[in-house]
TIVEX-326578 format. One record per atom (N, C-alpha, C): x, y negated, z. Coordinates in steps of 0.2 Angstrom, whole numbers, padded with zeros to 4 digits, always signed. Each point is the difference from the previous one (the first is absolute). Layout:
BEGIN
XYZ;...
end
This chain:
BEGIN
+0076-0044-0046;+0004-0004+0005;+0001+0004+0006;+0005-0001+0002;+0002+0004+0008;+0000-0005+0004;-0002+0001+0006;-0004-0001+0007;+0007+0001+0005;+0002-0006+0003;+0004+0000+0006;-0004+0003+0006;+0002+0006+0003;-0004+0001+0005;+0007+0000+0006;+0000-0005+0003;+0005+0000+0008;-0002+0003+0005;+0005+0001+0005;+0001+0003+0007;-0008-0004+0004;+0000-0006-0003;-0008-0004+0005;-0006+0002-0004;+0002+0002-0006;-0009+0001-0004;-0001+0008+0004;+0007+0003+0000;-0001+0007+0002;-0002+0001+0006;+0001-0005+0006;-0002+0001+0007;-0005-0005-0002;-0004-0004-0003;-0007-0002-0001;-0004+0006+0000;+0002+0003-0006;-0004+0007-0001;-0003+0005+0005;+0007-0001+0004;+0001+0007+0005;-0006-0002+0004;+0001-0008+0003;-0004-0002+0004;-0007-0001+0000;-0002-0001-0007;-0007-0002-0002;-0004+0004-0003;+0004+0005-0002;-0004+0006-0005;+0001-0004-0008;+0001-0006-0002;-0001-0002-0007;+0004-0005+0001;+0001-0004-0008;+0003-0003-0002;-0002-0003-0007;+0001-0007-0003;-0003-0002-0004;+0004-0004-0004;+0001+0003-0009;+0003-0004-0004;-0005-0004-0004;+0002-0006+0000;-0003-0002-0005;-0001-0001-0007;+0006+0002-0005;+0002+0001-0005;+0002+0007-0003;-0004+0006+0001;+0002+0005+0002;+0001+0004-0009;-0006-0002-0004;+0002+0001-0008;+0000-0006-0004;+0003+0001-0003;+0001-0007-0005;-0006-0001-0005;+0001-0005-0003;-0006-0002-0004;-0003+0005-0006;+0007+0003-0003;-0002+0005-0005;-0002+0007+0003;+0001+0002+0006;+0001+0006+0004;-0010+0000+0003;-0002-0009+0003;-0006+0001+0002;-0004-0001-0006;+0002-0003-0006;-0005+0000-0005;-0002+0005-0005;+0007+0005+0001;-0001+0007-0002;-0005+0005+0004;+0001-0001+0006;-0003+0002+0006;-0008-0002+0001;-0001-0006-0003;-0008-0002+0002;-0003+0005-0007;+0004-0002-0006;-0004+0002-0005;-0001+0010+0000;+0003+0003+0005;+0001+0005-0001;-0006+0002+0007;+0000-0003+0002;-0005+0002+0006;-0007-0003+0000;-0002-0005-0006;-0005+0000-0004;-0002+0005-0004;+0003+0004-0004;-0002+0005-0002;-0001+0006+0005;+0001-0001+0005;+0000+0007+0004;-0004-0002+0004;-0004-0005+0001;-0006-0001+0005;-0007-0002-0005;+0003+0000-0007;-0006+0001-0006;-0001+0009-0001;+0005+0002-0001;+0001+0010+0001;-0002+0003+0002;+0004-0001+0008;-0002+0002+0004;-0004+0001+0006;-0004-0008-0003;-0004-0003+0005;-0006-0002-0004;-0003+0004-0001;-0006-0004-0004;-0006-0004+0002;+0000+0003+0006;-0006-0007+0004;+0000-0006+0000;+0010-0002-0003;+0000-0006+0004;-0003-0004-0005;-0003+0002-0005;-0001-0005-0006;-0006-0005+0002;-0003+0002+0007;-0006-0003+0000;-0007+0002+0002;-0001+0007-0003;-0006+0004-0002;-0001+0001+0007;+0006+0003+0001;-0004+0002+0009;+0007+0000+0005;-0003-0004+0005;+0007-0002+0004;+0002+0007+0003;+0006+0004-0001;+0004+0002+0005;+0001+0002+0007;+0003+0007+0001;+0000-0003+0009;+0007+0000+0001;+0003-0001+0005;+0007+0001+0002;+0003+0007-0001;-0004+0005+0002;-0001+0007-0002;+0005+0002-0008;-0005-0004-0001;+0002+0001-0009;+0005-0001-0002;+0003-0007+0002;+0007-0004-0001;+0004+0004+0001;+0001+0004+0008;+0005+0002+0001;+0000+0007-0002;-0004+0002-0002;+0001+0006-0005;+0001+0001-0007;-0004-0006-0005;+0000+0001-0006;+0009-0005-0001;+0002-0005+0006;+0005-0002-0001;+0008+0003+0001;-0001+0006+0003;+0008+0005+0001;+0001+0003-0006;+0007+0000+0001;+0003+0005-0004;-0001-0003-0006;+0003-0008-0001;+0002-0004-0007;+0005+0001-0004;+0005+0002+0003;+0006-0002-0001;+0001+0005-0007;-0005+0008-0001;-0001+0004-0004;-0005-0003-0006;-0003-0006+0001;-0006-0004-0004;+0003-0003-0004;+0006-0005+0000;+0003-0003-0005;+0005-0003+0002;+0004+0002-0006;+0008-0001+0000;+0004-0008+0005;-0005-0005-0005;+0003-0005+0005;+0000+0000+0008;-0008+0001+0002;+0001+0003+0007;+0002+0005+0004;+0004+0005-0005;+0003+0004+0005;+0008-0001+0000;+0002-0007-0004;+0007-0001+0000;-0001-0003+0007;-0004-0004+0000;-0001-0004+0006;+0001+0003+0008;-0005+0007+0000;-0001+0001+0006;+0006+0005+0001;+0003+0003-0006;+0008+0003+0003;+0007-0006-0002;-0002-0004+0001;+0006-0008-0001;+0004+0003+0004;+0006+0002-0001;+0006-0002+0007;+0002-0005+0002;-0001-0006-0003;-0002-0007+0004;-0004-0001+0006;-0006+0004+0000;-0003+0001+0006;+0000+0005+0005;+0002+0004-0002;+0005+0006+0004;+0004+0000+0001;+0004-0004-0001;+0008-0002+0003;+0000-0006+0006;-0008-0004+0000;+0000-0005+0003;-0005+0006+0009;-0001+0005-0001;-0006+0004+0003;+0008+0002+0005;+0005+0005-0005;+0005+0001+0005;+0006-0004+0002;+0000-0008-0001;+0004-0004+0004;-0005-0001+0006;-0004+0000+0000;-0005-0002+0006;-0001+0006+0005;-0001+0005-0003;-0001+0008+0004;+0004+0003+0001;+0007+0000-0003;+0007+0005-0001;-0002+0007+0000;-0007+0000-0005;-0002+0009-0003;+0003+0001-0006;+0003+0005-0002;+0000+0002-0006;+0002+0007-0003;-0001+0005-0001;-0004-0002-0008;-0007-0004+0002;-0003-0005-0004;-0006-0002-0001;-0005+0004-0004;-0007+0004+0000;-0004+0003-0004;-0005-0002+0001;-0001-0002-0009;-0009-0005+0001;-0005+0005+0004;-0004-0004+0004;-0007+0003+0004;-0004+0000-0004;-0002-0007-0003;-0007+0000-0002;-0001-0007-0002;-0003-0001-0005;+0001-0006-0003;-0009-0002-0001;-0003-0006+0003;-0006-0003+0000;-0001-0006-0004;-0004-0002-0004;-0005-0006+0000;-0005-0002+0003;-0001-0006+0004;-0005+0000+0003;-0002-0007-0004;-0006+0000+0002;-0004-0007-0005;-0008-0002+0005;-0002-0004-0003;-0006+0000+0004;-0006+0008+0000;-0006-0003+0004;-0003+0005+0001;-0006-0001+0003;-0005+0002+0002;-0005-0001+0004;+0001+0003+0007;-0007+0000+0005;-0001+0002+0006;+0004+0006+0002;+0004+0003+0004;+0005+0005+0001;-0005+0007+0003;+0001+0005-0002;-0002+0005+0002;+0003+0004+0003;+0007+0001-0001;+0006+0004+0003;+0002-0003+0006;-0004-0001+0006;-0003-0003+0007;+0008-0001+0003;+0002+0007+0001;+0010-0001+0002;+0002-0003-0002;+0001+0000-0008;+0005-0003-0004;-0002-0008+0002;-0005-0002-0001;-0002-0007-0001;-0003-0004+0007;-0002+0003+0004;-0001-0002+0008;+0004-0005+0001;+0008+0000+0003;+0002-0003+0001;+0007+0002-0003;+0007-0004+0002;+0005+0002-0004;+0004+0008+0003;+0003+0001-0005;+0002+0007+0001;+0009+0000-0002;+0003+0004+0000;+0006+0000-0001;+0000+0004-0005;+0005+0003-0004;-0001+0005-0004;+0004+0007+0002;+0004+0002+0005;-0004+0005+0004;-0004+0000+0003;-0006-0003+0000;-0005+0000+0002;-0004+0003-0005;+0000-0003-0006;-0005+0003-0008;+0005+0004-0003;+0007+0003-0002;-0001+0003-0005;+0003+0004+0002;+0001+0008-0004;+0001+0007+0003;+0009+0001+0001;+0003-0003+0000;+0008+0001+0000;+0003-0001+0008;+0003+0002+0002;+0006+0000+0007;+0005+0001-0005;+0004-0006+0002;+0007-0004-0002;+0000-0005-0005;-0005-0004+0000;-0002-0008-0003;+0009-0001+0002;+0004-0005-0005;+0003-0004+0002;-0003-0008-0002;-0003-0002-0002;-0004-0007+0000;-0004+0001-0006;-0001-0009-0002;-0005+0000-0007;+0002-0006+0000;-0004-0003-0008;+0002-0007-0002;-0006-0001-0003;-0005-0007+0002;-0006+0000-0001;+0001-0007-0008;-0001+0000-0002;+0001-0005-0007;-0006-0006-0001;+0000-0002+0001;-0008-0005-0004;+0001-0001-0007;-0003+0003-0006;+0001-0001-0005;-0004-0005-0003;-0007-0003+0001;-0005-0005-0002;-0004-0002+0007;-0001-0007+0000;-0004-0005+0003;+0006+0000+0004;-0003-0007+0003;+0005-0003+0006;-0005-0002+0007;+0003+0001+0004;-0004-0002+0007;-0002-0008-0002;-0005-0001+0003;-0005-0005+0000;-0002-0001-0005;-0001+0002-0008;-0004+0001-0004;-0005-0001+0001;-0006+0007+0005;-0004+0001+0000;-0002+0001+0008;-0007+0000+0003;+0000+0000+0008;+0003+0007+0001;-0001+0007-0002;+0002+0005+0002;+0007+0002-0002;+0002-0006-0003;+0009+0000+0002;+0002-0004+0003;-0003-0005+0002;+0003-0005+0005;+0001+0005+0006;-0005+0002+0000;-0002+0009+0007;+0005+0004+0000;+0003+0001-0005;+0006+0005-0001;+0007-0004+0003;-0002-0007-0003;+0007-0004+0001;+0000+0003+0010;-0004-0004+0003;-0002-0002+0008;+0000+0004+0002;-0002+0008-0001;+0000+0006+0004;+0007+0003-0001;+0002+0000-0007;+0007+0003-0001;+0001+0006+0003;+0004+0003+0003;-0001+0008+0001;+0003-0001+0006;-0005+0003+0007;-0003-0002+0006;+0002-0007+0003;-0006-0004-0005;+0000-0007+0005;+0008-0003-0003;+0006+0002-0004;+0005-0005-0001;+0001-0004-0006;-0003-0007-0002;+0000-0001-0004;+0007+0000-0005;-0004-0001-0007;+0008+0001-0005;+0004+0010+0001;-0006+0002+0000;+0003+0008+0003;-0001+0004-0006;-0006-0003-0004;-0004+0003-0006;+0003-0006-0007;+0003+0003-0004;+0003-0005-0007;-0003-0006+0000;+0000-0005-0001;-0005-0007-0001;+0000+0000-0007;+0004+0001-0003;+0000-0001-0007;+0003+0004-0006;-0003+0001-0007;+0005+0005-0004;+0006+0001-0001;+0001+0005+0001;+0008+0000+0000;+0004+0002+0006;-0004-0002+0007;+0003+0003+0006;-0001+0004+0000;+0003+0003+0007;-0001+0004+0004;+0004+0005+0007;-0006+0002+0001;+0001+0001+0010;+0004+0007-0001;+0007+0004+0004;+0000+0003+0001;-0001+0003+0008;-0004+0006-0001;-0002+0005+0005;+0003+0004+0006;+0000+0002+0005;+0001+0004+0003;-0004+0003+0000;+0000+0009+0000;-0008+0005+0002;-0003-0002+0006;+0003-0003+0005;-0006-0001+0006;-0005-0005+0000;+0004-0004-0007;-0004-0008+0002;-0007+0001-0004;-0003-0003+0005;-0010+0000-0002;+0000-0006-0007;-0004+0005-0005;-0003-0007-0006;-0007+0000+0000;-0001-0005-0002;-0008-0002+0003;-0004+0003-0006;-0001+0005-0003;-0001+0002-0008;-0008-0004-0001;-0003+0001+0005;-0007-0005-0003;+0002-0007+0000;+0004-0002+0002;+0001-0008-0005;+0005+0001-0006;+0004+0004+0000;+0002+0001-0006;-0003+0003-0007;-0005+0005+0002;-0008-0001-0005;-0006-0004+0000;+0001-0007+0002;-0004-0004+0001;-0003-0003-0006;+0007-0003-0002;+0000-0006-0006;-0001+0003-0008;-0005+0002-0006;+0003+0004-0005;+0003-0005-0003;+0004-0005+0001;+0005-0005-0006;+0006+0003+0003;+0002+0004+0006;+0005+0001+0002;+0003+0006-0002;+0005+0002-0003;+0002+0008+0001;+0006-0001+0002;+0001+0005+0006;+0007+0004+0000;+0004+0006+0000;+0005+0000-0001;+0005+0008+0001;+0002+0001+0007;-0003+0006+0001;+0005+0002+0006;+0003+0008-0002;+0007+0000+0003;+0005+0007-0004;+0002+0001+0008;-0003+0006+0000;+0005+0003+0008;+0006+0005-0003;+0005+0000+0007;+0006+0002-0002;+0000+0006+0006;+0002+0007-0002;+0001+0005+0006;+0009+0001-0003;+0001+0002+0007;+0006+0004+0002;+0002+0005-0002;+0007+0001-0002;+0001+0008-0003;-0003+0005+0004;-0002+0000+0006;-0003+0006+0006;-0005-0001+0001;-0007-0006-0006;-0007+0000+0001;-0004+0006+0000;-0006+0001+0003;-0002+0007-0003;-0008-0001+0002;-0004+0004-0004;-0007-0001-0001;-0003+0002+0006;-0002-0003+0002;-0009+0001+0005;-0005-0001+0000;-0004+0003+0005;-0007+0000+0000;-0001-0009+0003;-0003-0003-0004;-0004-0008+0002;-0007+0000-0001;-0003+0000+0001;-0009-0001+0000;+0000-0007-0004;+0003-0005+0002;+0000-0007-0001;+0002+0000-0007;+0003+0001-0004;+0004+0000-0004;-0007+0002-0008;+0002-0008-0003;-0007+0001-0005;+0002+0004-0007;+0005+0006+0001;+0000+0002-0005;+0005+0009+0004;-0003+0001+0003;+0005+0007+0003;+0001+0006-0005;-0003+0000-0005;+0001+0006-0002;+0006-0001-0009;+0001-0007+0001;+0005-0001-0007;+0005+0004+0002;+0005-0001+0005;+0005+0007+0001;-0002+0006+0000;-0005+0002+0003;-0004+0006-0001;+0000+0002-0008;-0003-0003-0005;+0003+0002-0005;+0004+0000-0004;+0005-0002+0005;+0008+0001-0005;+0003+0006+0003;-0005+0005+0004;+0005+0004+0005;+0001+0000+0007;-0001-0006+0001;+0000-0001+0006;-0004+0004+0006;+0005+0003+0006;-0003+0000+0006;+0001-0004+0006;-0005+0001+0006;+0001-0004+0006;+0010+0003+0002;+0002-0005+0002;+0007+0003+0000;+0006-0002-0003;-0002+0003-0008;+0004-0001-0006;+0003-0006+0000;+0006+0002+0000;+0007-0007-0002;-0002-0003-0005;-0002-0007-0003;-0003-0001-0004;+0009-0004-0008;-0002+0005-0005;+0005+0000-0005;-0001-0003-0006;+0006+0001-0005;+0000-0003-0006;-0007-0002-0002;-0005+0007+0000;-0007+0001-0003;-0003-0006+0003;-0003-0004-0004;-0003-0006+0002;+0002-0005+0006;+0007+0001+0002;+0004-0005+0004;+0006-0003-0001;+0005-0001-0005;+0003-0001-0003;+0005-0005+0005;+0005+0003-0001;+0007-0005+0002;-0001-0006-0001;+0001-0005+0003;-0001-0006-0004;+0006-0007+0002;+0005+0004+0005;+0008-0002+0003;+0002+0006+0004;+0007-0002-0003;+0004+0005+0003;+0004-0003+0008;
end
């Protein structure tokens, strides 16, 4: 389905940093989508079965870079459906995927930065020239559970309805806007997608924050380097 995005949702955007649809995949799109990021948090999450809880650490590392993991999800995270709605709101284009996450629950946070308090995503990941991101809720719904209700209320600094409420939504980004990543690994009945988008002029830097600094590093990458086709792909023109 395509997304009306007007001249008010665009200066909503401008204004707020985000924007929130609520019907953002369709029934077959989010049931393709759950059953595909079920397998990817059994694969490539294996703590989650129970044996031993996970930290947030682990989430945000064992959960990048899906979109190479399975076919259904990587039709998803390169959709031009959502990359067409990322350049009506930003007026960037070409669009090149950043970097594509699952988050789901987790235990006590170790990665002190990242989970302290909210951060933006130039604040955690290693790119200069973010043009935004689209955060998805694929399972649970706010008020479910107490550490979703907390998701619901906190929403991404203090706004509620800022974080999906439900399957199927979802919140579009600005890089400056702070997300609360420890209520978003709070709840494990919860998962979702977040896909960052960089600018045709993005390029790789040094981040400290960033729970995974060295994935560009092995495709080539230096501090500096224009970041290309190799593992960043066009995903609108």
């Amino acid at each position: 389905m395509r997304l009306f995005v007007d001249q008010r949702s665009c200066h909503y955007f401008e204004e707020q940093g985000y924007i929130h649809f609520e019907n953002l995949l369709s029934e077959k799109q989010l049931l393709d989508a759950t059953g595909a990021a079920d397998r990817l948090v059994a694969r490539k999450m294996p703590l989650a079965n129970g044996l031993k809880p996970r930290s947030p650490d682990d989430v945000m590392t064992c959960g990048i870079g899906i979109a190479g993991e399975d076919d259904v999800m990587g039709r998803l995270v390169r959709s031009r459906h959502l990359a067409e709605v990322v350049y009506e709101l930003t007026d960037e284009r070409p669009l090149r995927l950043g970097r594509d996450v699952l988050l789901t629950g987790a235990k006590a946070p170790t990665n002190l930065y990242l989970f302290e308090k909210p951060r933006s995503l130039a604040d955690v990941i290693c790119y200069q020239g973010m043009a935004g991101a689209v955060l998805i809720r694929l399972r649970g719904e706010a008020g479910e559970q107490e550490a979703d209700r907390k998701i619901s209320e906190q929403g991404i600094r203090g706004q509620t309805g800022a974080i999906p409420p439900k399957p199927g939504a979802g919140v579009f980004l600005a890089p400056t806007k702070e997300i609360d990543f420890a209520a978003l690994t709070a709840d494990p009945n919860s998962i979702f997608l977040l896909i960052v988008y960089l600018t045709d002029r993005a390029v790789y830097v040094a981040n400290d924050a960033d729970p995974t600094p060295y994935g560009d590093k092995r495709l080539g990458y230096g501090v500096g380097d224009r970041l290309r086709e190799n593992g960043h792909p066009i995903v609108w023109r």
